[in-house]
C-alpha positions, 0 to 999 in steps of 0.5 A: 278870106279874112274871118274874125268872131268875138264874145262878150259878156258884160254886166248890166251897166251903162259903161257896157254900152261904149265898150260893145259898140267899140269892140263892134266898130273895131271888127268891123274896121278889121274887116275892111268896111267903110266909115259910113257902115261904121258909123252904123254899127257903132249906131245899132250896137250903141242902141241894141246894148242899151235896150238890153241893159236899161229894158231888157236886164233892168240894169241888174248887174247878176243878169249880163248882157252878152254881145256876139260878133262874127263876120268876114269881108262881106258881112257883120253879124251881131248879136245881143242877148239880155235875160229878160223878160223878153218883148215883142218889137211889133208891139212898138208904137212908129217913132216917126208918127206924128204923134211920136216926133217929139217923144224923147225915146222910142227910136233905137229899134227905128235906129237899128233897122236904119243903119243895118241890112237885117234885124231880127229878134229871137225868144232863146231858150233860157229866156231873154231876148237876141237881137241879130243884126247884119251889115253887108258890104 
């Protein structure tokens, strides 16, 4: 069974955003997954990175962003920790609520449980907020 694990850790720029999501896509083509599952995890890394780089780490470059990828043929996990202050995402207001449509952020989450099989968030010890992300064959 084919096993693959990658870390990063990268500053708290926009630049990080591409290379996150291009480091996930790759594992995931590694792993034998199809073009649609990695059109979605190119997606929710795209937008997990994004929240912790401009939300979660204010873009400061001394606080990285750290992106955790491990899976074999049958699933992807990913992670992504920022240093944060940390939030609570059922505090969210529903992106597809009419009030909301038209709003030109708020989706990423929305996004991320979308294209992925399980979201969830943790509060780790040091501080900041891990995403786990899995994707399923």
């Amino acid at each position: 069974m084919t096993e693959e694990t990658v870390e990063l850790k990268l500053p708290s720029r926009v630049e990080s955003i591409a290379e996150a999501a291009e480091a996930a896509t790759d594992a995931a083509r590694r792993l034998g997954f199809a073009e649609d599952a990695l059109f979605g995890v190119e997606m929710a890394v795209r937008e997990a990175v994004t929240n912790a780089v401009l939300h979660g780490n204010r873009r400061d470059e001394s606080k990285p962003v750290e992106v955790g990828l491990s899976g074999t043929q049958a699933q992807l996990v990913v992670t992504v920790r920022d240093r944060g202050a940390g939030f609570d995402p059922a505090g969210l207001a529903d992106p597809t609520a009419e009030e909301n449509i038209l709003k030109s952020s708020g989706r990423g989450i929305f996004f991320m449980r979308t294209f992925m099989d399980e979201v969830a968030w943790e509060r780790p010890p040091g501080g900041g907020t891990l995403v786990r992300m899995t994707k399923k064959k």
